[in-house]
N, C-alpha and C positions, 0 to 999 in steps of 0.2 A: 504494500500500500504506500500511495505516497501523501504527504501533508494535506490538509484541503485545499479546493482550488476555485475559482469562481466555475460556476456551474452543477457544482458539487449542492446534493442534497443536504442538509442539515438533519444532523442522527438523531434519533428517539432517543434521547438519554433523560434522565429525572435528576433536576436539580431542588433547590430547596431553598422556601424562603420566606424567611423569618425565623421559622423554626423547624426540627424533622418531619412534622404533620402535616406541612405545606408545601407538598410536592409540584414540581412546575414541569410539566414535558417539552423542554427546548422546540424541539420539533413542531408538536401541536400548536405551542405558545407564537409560532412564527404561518403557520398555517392564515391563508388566507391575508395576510399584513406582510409593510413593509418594516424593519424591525433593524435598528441600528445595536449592534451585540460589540462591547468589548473585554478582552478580558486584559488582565494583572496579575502579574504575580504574588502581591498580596496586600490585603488589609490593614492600614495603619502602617503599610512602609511610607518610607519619605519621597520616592517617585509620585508613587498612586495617590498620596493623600494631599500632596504641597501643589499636584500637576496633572494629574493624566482626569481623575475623578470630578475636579474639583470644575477642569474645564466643560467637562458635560453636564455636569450639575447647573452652570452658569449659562451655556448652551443650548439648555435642554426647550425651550421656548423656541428659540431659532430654528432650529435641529426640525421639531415637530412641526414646526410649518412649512415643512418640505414635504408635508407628508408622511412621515414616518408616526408609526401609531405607538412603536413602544423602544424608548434604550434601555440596553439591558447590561449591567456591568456580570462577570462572572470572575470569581477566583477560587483558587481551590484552600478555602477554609469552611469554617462551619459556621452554619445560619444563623447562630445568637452575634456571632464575630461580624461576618457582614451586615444582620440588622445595624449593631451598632456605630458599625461603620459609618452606614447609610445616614442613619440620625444624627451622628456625629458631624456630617459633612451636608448638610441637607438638602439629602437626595432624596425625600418623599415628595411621590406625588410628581416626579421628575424621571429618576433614573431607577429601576425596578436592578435588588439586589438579590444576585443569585449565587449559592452557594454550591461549587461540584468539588460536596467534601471527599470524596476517594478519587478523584482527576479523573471521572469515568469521562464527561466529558473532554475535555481537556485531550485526555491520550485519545479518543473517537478521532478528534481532528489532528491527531497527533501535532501537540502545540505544546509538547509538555518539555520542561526544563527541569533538569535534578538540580537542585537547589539544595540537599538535605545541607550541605555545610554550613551554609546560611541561615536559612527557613527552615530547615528540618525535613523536609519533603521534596518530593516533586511537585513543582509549581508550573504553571501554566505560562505559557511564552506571552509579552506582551501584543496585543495585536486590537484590529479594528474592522468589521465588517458589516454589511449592505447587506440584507436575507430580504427579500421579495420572492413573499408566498413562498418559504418554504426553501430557497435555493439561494445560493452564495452569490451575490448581485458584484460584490465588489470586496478588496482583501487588501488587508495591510496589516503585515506581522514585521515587529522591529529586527532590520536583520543580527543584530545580535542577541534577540530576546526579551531584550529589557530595558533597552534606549528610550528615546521620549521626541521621536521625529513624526514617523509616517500615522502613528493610529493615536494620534491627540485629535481633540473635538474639532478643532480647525478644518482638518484634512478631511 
């Protein structure tokens, strides 16, 4: 397999948000919509919180009157960690926080970065994409991972 690529379906995987109860099916949740998806390698780092988040959060007005129905940040921690994230950085009602606590998503698109010496884990490569109805409309993943160029709200 190789990485994802525009044209590419987006995988039925089950993410989470809020908390474990509140399962979200990537997939389904992009069905039918056009659906701005980023992800980060993690919650309350200094990239994602000072820069990548904070631009879509401020964004997100803009962003939606393009037409897009829903942004959706994704990282691989757990959905009490991204709620508060979300609150922390006030992303309600903005940017929809989703947590892929075992990288099921993450490794699907194979985006996934080992990180354990750092973060402890494997973490999710930074990146930014376009899903209309379902399919990879448009991709930008940083090519070393975790820069802060191509997949900020600008672009």
């Amino acid at each position: 397999m190789a990485p994802v690529a525009v044209g590419d379906k987006m995988p039925s995987v089950e993410l989470f948000e809020n908390n474990p109860g509140t399962k979200v099916n990537i997939s389904e949740l992009c069905a039918g919509k056009k659906v701005v998806i980023f992800g980060v390698p993690g919650a309350f780092t200094p990239g994602c919180s000072k820069t990548h988040l904070p631009g879509y959060v401020s964004r997100a007005e803009e962003i939606k009157g393009k037409g897009i129905d829903e942004i959706v940040c994704v990282s691989v921690n757990d959905p009490f960690v991204m709620e508060a994230w979300g609150q922390n950085q006030n992303a309600d009602n903005k940017v929809r926080m989703l947590a892929d606590t075992c990288a099921e998503l993450t490794k699907a698109l194979e985006l996934d970065l080992d990180l354990s010496a750092v973060l402890g884990s494997v973490r999710c490569k930074r990146f930014s994409m376009l899903v209309e109805d379902g399919t990879v409309a448009k991709l930008n993943v940083e090519p070393d991972g975790t820069g802060l160029t191509c997949s900020l709200a600008e672009n």
